[in-house]
C-alpha positions as CSV (number, residue, x, y, z in Angstrom):
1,X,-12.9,22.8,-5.0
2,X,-14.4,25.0,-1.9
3,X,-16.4,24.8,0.7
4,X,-17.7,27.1,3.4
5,X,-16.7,27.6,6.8
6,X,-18.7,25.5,8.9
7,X,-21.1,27.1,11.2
8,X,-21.6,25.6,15.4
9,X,-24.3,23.0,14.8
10,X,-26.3,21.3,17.7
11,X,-26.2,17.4,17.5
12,X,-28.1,15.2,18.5
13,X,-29.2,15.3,21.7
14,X,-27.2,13.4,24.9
15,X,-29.0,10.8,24.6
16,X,-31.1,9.8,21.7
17,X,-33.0,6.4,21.4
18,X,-34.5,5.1,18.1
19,X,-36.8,2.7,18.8
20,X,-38.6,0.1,16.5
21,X,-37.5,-1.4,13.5
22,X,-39.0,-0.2,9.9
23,X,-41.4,-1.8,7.6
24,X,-40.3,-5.1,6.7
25,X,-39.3,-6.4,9.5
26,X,-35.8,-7.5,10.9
27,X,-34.9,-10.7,9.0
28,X,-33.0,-14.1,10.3
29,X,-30.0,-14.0,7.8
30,X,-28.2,-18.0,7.4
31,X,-28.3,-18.8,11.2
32,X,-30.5,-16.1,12.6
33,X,-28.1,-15.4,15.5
34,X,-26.4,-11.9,16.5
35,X,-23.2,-10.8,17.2
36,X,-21.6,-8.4,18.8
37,X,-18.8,-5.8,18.4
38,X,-17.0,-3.3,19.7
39,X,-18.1,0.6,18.6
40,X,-17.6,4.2,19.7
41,X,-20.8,6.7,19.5
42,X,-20.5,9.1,16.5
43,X,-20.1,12.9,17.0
44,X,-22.9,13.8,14.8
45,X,-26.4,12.6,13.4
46,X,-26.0,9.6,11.0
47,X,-27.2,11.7,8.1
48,X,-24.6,10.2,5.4
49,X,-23.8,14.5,4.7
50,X,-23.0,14.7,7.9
51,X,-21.1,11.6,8.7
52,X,-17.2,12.4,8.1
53,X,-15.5,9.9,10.7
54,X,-15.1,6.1,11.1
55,X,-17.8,5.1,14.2
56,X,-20.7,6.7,11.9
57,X,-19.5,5.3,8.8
58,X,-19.5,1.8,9.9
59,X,-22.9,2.1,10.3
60,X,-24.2,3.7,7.0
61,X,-22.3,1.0,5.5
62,X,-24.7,-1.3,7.0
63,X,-27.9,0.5,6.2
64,X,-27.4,2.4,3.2
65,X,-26.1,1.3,-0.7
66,X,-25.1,3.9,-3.1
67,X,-24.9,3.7,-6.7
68,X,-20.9,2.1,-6.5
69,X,-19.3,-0.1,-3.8
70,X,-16.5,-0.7,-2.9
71,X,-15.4,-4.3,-3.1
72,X,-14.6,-5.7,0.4
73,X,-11.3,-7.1,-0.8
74,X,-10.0,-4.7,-3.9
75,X,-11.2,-1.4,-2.8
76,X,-12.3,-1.4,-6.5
77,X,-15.5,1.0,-7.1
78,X,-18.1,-1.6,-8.4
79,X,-21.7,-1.2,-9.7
80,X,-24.4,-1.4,-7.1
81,X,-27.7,0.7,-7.7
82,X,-25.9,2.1,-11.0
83,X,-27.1,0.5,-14.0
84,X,-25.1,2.6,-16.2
85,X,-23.0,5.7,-15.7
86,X,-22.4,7.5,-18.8
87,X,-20.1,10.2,-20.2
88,X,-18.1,11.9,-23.3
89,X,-16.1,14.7,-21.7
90,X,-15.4,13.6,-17.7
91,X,-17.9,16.3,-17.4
92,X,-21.7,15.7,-18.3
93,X,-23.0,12.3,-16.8
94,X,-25.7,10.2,-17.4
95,X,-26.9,8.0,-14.5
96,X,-29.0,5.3,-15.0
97,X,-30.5,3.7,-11.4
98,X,-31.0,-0.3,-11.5
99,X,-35.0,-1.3,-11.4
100,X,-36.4,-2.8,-8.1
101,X,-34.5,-1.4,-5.1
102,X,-36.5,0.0,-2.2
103,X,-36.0,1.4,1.1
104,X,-36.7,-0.4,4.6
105,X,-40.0,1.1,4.6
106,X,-41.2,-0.3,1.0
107,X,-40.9,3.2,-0.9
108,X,-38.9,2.7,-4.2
109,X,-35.0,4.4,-5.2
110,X,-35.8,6.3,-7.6
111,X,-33.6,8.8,-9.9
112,X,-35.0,11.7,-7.1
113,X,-34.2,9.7,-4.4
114,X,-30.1,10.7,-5.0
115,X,-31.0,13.9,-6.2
116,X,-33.2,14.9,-3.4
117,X,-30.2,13.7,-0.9
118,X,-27.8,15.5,-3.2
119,X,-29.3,19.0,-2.9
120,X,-30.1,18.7,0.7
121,X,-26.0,17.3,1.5
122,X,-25.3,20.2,-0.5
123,X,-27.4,23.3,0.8
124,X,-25.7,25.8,3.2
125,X,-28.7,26.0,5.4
126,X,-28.3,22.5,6.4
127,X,-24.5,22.3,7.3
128,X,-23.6,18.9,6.4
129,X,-19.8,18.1,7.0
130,X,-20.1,16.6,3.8
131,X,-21.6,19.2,1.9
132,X,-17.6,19.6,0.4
133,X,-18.3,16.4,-1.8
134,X,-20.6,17.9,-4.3
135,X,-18.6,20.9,-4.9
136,X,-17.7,19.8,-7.9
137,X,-21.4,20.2,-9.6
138,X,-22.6,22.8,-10.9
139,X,-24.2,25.5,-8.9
140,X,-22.9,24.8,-5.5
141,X,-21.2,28.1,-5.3
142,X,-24.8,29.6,-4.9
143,X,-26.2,26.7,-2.5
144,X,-22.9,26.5,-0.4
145,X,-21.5,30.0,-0.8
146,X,-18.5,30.6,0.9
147,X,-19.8,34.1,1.9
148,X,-22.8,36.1,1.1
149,X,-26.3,34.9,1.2
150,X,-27.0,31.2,-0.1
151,X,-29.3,32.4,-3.4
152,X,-30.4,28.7,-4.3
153,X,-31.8,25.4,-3.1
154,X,-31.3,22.8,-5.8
155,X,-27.8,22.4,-7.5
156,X,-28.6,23.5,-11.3
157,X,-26.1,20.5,-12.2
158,X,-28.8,18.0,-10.8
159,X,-31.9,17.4,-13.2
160,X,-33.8,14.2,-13.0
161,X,-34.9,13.4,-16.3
162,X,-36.5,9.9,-15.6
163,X,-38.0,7.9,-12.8
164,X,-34.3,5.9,-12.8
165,X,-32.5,8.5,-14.6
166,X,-30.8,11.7,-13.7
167,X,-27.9,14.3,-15.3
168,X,-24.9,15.7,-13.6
169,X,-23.0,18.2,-14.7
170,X,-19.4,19.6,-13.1
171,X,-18.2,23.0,-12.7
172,X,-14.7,21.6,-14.6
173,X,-13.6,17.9,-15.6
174,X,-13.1,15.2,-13.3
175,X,-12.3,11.8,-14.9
176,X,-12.6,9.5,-11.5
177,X,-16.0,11.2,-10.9
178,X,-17.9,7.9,-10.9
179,X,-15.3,6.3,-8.3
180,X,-16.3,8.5,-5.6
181,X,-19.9,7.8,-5.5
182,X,-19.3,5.0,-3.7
183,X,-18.9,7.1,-0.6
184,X,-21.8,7.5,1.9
185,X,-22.7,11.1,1.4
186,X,-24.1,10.0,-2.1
187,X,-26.3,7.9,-0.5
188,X,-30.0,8.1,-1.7
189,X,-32.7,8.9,0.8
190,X,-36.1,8.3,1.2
191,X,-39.3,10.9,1.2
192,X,-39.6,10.3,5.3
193,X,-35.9,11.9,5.7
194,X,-37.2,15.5,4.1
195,X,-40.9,14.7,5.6
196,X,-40.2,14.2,9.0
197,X,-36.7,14.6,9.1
198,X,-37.1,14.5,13.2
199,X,-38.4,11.2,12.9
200,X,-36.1,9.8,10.6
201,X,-33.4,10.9,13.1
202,X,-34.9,8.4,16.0
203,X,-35.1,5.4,13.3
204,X,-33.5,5.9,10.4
205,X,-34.5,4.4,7.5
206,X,-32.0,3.1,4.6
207,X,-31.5,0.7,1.5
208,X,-29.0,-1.5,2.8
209,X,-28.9,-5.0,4.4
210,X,-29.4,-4.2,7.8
211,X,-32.4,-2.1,9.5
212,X,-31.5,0.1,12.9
213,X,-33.1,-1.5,15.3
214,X,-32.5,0.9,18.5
215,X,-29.8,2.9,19.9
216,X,-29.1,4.5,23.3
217,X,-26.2,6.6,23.0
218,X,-23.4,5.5,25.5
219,X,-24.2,2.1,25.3
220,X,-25.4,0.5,22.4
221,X,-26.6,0.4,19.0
222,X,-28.4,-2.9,17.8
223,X,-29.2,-3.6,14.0
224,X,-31.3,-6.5,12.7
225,X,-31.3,-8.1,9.4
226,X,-33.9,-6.6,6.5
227,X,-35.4,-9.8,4.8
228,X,-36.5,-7.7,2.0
229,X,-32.8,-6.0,1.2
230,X,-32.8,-7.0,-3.1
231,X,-29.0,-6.8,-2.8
232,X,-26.9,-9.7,-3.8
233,X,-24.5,-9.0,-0.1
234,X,-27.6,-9.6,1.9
235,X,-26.4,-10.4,5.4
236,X,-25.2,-13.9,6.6
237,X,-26.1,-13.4,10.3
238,X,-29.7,-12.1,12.3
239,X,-27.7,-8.9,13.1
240,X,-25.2,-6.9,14.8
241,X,-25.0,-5.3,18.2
242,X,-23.0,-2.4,18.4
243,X,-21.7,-2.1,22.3
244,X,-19.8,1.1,23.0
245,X,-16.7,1.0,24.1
246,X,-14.5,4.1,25.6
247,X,-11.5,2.1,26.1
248,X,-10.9,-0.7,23.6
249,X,-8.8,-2.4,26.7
250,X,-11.9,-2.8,28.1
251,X,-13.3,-4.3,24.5
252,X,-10.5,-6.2,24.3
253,X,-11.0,-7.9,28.0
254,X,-14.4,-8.5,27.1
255,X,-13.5,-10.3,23.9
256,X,-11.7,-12.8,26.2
257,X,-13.9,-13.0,28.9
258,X,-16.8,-14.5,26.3
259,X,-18.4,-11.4,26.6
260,X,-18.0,-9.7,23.3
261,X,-17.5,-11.4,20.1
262,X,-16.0,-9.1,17.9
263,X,-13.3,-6.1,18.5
264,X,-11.8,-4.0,15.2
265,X,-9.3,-2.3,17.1
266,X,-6.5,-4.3,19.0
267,X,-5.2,-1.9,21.4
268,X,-1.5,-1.8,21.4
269,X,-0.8,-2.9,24.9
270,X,-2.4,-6.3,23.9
271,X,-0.1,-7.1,20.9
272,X,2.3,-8.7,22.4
273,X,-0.5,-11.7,23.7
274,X,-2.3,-11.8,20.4
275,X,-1.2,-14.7,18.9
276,X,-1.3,-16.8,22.0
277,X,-4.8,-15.5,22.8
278,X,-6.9,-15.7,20.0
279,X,-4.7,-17.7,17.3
280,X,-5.7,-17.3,13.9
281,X,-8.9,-15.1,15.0
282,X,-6.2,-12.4,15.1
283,X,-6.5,-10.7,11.7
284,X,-3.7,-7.9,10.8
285,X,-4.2,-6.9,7.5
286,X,-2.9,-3.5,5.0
287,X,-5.4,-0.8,5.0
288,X,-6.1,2.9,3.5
289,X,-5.1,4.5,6.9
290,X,-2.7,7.1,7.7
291,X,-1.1,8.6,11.0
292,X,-0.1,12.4,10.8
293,X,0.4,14.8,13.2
294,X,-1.8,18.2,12.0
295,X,-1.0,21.6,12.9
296,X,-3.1,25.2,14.1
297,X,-1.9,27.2,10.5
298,X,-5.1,29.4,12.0
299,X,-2.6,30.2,14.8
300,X,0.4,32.7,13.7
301,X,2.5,30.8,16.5
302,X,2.6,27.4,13.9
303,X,1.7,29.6,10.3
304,X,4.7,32.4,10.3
305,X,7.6,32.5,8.8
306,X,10.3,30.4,9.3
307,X,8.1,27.5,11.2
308,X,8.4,25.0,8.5
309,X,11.9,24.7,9.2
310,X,10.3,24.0,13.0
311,X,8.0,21.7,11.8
312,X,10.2,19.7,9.4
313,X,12.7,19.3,12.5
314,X,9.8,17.6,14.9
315,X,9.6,15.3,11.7
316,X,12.9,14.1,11.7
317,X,13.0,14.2,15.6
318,X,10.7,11.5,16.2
319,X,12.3,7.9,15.6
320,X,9.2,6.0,13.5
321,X,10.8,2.9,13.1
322,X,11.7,2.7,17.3
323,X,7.4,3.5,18.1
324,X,6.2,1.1,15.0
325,X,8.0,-1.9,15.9
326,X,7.9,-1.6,20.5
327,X,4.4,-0.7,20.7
328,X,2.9,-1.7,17.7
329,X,4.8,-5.1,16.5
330,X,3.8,-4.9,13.0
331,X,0.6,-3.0,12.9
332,X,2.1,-0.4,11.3
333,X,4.3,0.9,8.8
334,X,6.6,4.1,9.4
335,X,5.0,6.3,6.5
336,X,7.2,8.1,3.9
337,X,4.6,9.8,1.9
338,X,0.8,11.7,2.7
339,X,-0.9,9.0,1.3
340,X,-1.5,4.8,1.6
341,X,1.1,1.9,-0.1
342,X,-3.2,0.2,-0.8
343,X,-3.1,2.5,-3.4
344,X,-0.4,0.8,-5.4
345,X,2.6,2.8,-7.6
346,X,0.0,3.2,-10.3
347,X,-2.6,4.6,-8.0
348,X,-0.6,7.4,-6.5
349,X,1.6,5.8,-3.5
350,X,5.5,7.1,-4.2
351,X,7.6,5.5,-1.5
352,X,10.3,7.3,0.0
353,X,8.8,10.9,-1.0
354,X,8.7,12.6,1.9
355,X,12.9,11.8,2.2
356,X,14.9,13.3,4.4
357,X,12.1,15.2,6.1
358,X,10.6,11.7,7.0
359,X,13.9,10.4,8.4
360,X,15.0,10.1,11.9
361,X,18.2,12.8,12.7
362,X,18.2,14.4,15.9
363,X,21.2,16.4,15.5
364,X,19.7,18.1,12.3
365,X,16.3,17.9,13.6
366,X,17.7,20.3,16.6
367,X,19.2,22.5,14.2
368,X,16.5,22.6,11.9
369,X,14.3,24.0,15.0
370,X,16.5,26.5,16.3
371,X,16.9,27.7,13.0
372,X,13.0,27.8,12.6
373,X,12.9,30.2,15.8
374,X,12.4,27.6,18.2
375,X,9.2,25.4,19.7
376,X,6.1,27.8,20.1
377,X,6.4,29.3,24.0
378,X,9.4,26.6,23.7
379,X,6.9,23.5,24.1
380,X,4.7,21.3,22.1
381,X,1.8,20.2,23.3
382,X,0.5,17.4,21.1
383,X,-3.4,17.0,21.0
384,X,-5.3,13.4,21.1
385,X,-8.6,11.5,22.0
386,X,-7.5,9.6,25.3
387,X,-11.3,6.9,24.5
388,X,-10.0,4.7,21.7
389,X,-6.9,3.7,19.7
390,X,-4.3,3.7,22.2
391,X,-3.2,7.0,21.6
392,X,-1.8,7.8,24.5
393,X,1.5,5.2,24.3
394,X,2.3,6.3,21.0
395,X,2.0,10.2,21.8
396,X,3.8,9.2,24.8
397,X,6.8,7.6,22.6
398,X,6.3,10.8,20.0
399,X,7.1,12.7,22.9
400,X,10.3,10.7,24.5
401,X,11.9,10.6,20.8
402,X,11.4,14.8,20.6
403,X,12.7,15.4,23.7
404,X,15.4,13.3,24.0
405,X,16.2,14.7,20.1
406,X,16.8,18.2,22.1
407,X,17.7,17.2,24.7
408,X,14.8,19.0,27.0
409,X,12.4,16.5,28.4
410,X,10.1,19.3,28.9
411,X,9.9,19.8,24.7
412,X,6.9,17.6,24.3
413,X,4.0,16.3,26.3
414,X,0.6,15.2,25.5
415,X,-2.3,16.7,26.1
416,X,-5.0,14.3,26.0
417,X,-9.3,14.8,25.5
418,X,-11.5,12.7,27.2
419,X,-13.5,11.4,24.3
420,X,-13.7,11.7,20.6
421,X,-16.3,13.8,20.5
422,X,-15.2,16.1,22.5
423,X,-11.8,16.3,20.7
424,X,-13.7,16.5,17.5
425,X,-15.5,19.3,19.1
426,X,-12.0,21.7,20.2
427,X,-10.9,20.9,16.6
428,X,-14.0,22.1,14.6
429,X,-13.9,25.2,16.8
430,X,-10.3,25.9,16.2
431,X,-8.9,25.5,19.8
432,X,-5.9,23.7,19.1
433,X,-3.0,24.7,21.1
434,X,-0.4,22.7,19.1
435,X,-0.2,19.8,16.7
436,X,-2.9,17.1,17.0
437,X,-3.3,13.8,16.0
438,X,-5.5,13.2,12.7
439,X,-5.3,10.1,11.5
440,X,-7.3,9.6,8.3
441,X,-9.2,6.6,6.7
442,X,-9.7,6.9,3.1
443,X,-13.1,7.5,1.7
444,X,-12.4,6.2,-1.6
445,X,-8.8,4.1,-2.9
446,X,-8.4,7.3,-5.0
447,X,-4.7,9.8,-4.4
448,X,-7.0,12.2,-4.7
449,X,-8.9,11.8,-1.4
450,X,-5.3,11.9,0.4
451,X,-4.9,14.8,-0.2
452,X,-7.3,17.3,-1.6
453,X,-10.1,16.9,1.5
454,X,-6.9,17.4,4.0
455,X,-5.0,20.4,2.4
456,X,-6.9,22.0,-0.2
457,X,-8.1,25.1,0.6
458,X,-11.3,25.3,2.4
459,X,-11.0,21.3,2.1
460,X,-13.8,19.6,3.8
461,X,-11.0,18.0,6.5
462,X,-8.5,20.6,6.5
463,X,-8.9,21.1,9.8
464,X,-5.0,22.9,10.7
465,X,-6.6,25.3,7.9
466,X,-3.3,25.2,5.8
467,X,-3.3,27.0,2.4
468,X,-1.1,27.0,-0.1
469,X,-1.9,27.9,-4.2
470,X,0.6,25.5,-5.4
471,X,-0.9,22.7,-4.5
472,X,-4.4,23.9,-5.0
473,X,-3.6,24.2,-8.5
474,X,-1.8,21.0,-9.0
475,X,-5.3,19.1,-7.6
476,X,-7.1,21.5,-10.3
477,X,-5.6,20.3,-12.8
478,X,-5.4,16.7,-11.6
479,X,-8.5,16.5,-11.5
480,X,-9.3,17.8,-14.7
481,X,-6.8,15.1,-16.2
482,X,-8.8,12.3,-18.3
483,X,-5.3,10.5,-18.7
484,X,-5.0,8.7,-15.3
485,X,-1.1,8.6,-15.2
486,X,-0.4,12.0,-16.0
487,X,-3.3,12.8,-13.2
488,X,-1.5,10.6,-10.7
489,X,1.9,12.7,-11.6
490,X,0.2,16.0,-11.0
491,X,-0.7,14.3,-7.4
492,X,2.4,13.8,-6.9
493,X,3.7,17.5,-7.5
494,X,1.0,18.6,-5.2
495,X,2.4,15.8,-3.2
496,X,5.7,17.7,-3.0
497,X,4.3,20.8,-2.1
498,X,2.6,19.8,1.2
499,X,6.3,17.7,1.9
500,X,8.3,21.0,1.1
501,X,6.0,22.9,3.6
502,X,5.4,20.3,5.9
503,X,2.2,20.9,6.4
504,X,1.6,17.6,8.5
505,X,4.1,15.4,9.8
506,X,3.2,12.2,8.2
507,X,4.0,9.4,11.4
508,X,2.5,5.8,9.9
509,X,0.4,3.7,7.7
510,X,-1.8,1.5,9.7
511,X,-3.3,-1.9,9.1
512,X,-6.7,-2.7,10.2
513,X,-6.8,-5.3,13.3
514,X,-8.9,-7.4,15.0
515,X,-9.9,-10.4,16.5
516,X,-13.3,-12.4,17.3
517,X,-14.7,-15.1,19.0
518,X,-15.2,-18.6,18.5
519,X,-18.6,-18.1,17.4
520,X,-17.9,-16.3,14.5
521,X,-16.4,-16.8,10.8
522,X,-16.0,-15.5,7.8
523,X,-14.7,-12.3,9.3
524,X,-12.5,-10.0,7.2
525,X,-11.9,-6.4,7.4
526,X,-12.2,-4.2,3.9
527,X,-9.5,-2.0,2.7
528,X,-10.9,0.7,4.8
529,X,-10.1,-1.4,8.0
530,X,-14.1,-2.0,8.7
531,X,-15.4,-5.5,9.7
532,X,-17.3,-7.2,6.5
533,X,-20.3,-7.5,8.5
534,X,-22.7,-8.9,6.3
535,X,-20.2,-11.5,5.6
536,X,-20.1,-12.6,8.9
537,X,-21.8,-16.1,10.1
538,X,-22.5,-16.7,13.8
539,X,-22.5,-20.3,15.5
């Protein structure tokens, strides 16, 4: 797969209010009260092509259905606006789109309505982060080129052949196909979003259960019920308001104080009260998230030879099972492989893969490094958002366990950015002066998204720009695998590469936390660690 280098794009602006709710009005849902959460403002528009990180994907999950879902417990991909998706060879599909969906504003989902979205997430010209996921049909390499002049507009895989029917057809075989268009950038769109696509920005308008309401960045996003959502997960509250939070301390405070009713992310200095706090409205529970530490390949300093030897030595220099159980009591998991234990043996997950690499040894992690030519300007600097996540104690403990592995407390210190967008920012424009923390929540409960958007070539979030043709060709011809254990094993090779190369330091898998008020119930978190909303009853 391949995907273009992404060009500086202008998002929205500082502050961006959408104002108004759409046709159909904001609904009551079982008790017709609102809750409220804890949120951080996405870095980018919330076009689904363009939304690539958690903050923005909690919302299109509210306002937007594809043609899968996936289940809120499983992870499995389920049916939602697919009728029927048909194939012989994993390589032509036939989509069939259920009868009587609309959007918000009363237009119908039709057939064009996912094609239309397609080609637009796909087109150069319009630089969607997630323009990556439909490299696989045909004709992207002249929409998306990865050099030269974009010849096309339309992918020539795409052809709508009925009002609820459409054909796709893929540059090479790809059995789990269908799985993956349960991710947002598949979503369908309506006419308004290529119309008046400024408009749409202030109030966008989507197919899902909930309607955006309004939003002023820095503060808050609210979003009201749609009465006339034909789903059968129509929301069991009035709504949700989205407060934004730079410091989920703060969130968490609130939470206590009665002013806040739900937070998703316990911070780590409050795990230790948890239990006596909020009882069993603490929820800790195994989800598709990984810790790793990435690394600059774009700078020679990290990419030349003799610095996975370097690399492999940080590994085994920081003490995982020391951080995971004093400043995370149980929240996470020390990881031994690039990918999630959700995924299950038979999905991918190999305990103990990344072995020795993965295991704590400061004597040979010293040795390793000196061997490797030694730390960088003979310092690490590691890289993290200082807003959200409590990333600061555990880069603080990554830190103690490399230097007192060499015995230099100068080795490692952090080097924190203000906010998450601005980190995002410094990462997409390749300013990276050392490993940086890039923790990733699974798109879909596939192997495949652990590992081929992060370190294929080109991948759409490879953003330490780390190559290798190995494993490139291992996910080739994964991917083209219609036998799903012999596709998993391939994986798993590719797996091996990226562990033999070490080309991110794999640090823990992370369960998805939170706690609520009394007001609430009902509240879960999927597999991807995101509150159930719609689930959700107030009072």
């Amino acid at each position: 797969m391949r995907t273009a280098t992404y060009a500086t794009r202008a998002v929205c602006a500082a502050a961006v209010v959408l104002a108004g709710t759409a046709c159909g009005g904001g609904g009551t849902g079982d008790s017709g009260a609102v809750l409220s959460s804890s949120w951080g403002d996405p870095p980018n528009p919330l076009e689904p092509a363009n939304t690539n990180e958690v903050q923005g994907g909690k919302v299109l999950d509210m306002i937007f259905r594809g043609l899968k879902r996936y289940h809120p417990e499983t992870g499995e991909a389920e049916d939602m606006l697919a009728e029927r998706i048909e194939t012989s060879d994993s390589r032509n599909f036939r989509i069939t789109v259920k009868d009587g969906w609309t959007f918000s504003n009363g237009e119908k989902v039709t057939a064009r309505s996912f094609v239309d979205a397609w080609n637009y997430g796909a087109s150069l010209r319009n630089n969607q982060r997630n323009a990556y996921f439909f490299s696989y049909i045909d004709g992207y390499d002249k929409v998306h080129p990865e050099g030269g002049r974009q010849t096309a507009d339309t992918l020539s895989g795409l052809k709508v052949t009925g009002e609820r029917t459409f054909t796709v057809r893929l540059n090479q075989k790809f059995s789990t196909f269908p799985e993956t268009l349960g991710y947002p950038a598949f979503a369908p769109l309506p006419r308004l979003f290529f119309d008046d696509h400024g408009a749409w920005l202030k109030k966008p308008v989507g197919n899902g259960p909930y309607l955006v309401e309004n939003y002023t960045r820095g503060s808050q996003m609210s979003l009201r019920t749609w009465d006339g959502y034909p789903g059968h997960d129509k929301a069991r509250n009035g709504g949700v308001d989205l407060k934004v939070y730079t410091d989920n301390n703060t969130a968490y405070t609130d939470l206590m104080a009665g002013n806040l009713d739900l937070v998703d992310d316990i911070p780590a200095a409050q795990l230790k009260n948890v239990d006596t706090d909020l009882g069993d409205r603490y929820i800790n529970t195994p989800a598709g998230i990984i810790q790793t530490l990435a690394f600059p390949f774009y700078d020679r300093n990290w990419s030349k030879n003799g610095m996975e030897k370097v690399r492999t030595g940080l590994s085994k220099a920081i003490d995982r099972d020391q951080i995971t159980e004093t400043i995370f009591r149980g929240t996470r998991t020390p990881a031994t492989d690039w990918t999630s234990p959700v995924l299950g043996e038979d999905g991918g997950y190999r305990e103990g893969l990344c072995g020795d690499a993965c295991r704590y040894d400061p004597d040979e992690a010293k040795r390793l490094i000196e061997e490797g030519g030694g730390l960088p300007g003979g310092q690490v600097k590691i890289t993290y958002n200082a807003d959200t996540g409590s990333h600061k104690q555990w880069v603080d403990a990554v830190c103690n366990s490399i230097n007192n592995a060499l015995g230099d407390d100068r080795a490692c210190v952090g080097n924190p950015v203000g906010t998450f967008a601005d980190f995002r920012t410094q990462i997409t424009d390749r300013k990276m002066p050392g490993p940086f923390r890039a923790g990733w929540q699974m798109d879909y409960p596939l192997i495949q998204n652990f590992l081929q958007p992060l370190y294929y070539t080109n991948g759409s979030s490879n953003d330490g720009t780390w190559s290798d043709r190995k494993f490139d060709d291992f996910v080739d011809r994964a991917n083209a695998e219609t036998d799903t254990g012999k596709a998993v094993g391939l994986f798993r090779q590719a797996e091996e590469v990226l562990r033999d190369n070490m080309a991110a330091i794999p640090l823990w898998y992370q369960n998805g936390s939170a706690g609520y008020s009394e007001r609430l119930s009902g509240v879960k978190l999927n597999p991807f660690s995101v509150p159930v909303y719609e689930q959700i009853k107030v009072g």
